[in-house]
C-alpha angles and dihedrals in degrees: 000000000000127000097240093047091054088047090054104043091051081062105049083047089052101057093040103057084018090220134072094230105085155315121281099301084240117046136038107244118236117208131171125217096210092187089055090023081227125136130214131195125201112223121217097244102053139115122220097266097063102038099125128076134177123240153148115294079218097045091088129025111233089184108124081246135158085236144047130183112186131156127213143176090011119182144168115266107207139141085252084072080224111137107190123122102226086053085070123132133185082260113058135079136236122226138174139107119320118195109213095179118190119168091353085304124121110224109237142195092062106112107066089216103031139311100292089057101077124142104231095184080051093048091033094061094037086047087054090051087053087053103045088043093052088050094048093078138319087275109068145153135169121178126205127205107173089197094219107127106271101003113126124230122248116229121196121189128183116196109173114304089348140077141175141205126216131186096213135176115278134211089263120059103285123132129223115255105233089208088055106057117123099339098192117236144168111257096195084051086047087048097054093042088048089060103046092039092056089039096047085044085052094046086045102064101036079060095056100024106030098167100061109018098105093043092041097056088041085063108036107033102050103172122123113248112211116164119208093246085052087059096045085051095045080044098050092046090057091064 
């Protein structure tokens, strides 16, 4: 990264938190780069001199949107205790945190042991049956009981051009949370974000684990991925 750009984007990161300390104690900040069409984003718990840091343009959404689907710190998850990702087999499992943003508001509740211990093949595949069950007519629902001690279930309703997400109680022992009941979003804005945040995942990790991504996404997130585009072309061949 060039002098200059560095130069820039501290900048831009001053005037936005106004001091050289560190980024709003609550959210990771997402900044572009329109002359290297390369986004960087400003951890929490950074000091001025490594503020920036290089990702994918597609890792966050930065839309005005209802809803927002982001990952951060992912790792491999294997009896090695090794979490690098090109350390990745067909066995192993990704975790992380993922940001699942409605109304300004992050969902919580969905890592077992914390929110940075989030299953993306799980989510990744629940995410993909919201989404199948919203385009499968203006009237949709998908539950999801996870089925681990304590944890709630997460209930998404479409109804028309709105939906809701509620954190509800689950079959084993977890409570609803009262802030989370019906939490209004856009389901034509899910189901977009639904889409770029599977396709960047899947980008992702054919760019740090080349040798089992596809097959890795194939068995882990299940789901099945139909675009919009994909169901006016399987409409219009009916005819």
């Amino acid at each position: 990264m060039s002098l200059s750009m560095m130069g820039r984007l501290r900048g831009h990161y001053l005037r936005m938190v106004g001091k050289p300390a560190a980024c709003h104690p609550q959210s990771t900040q997402v900044f572009h780069d329109s002359e290297s069409d390369i986004a960087y984003s400003c951890h929490p718990d950074d000091g001025l001199s490594q503020i920036v840091h290089p990702i994918s343009i597609h890792s966050v959404s930065t839309e005005n949107s209802s809803i927002r689907i982001w990952r951060e710190n992912v790792r491999v998850v294997n009896p090695d205790d090794c979490d690098q990702l090109s350390s990745l087999t067909l066995d192993d499992h990704v975790h992380g945190g993922l940001r699942l943003e409605i109304g300004g508001r992050l969902v919580p509740h969905l890592g077992f042991f914390g929110p940075d211990d989030v299953c993306f093949g799980t989510w990744l595949a629940e995410l993909g049956h919201v989404a199948k069950a919203f385009r499968a007519g203006t009237e949709g629902r998908h539950l999801f009981d996870e089925g681990e001690q304590g944890q709630p279930a997460f209930l998404f309703e479409r109804h028309h051009d709105s939906a809701f997400l509620s954190i509800v109680g689950s079959m084993y022992g977890g409570e609803p949370d009262p802030d989370w009941q019906r939490a209004p979003f856009s389901p034509h804005e899910f189901l977009r974000e639904q889409d770029r945040f599977r396709e960047s995942f899947h980008a992702f990790l054919q760019a740090e684990a080349p040798h089992v991504a596809d097959l890795w996404m194939r068995e882990h997130a299940q789901a099945p991925f139909i675009k919009q585009d994909d169901r006016d072309h399987d409409a219009n061949s009916r005819r």
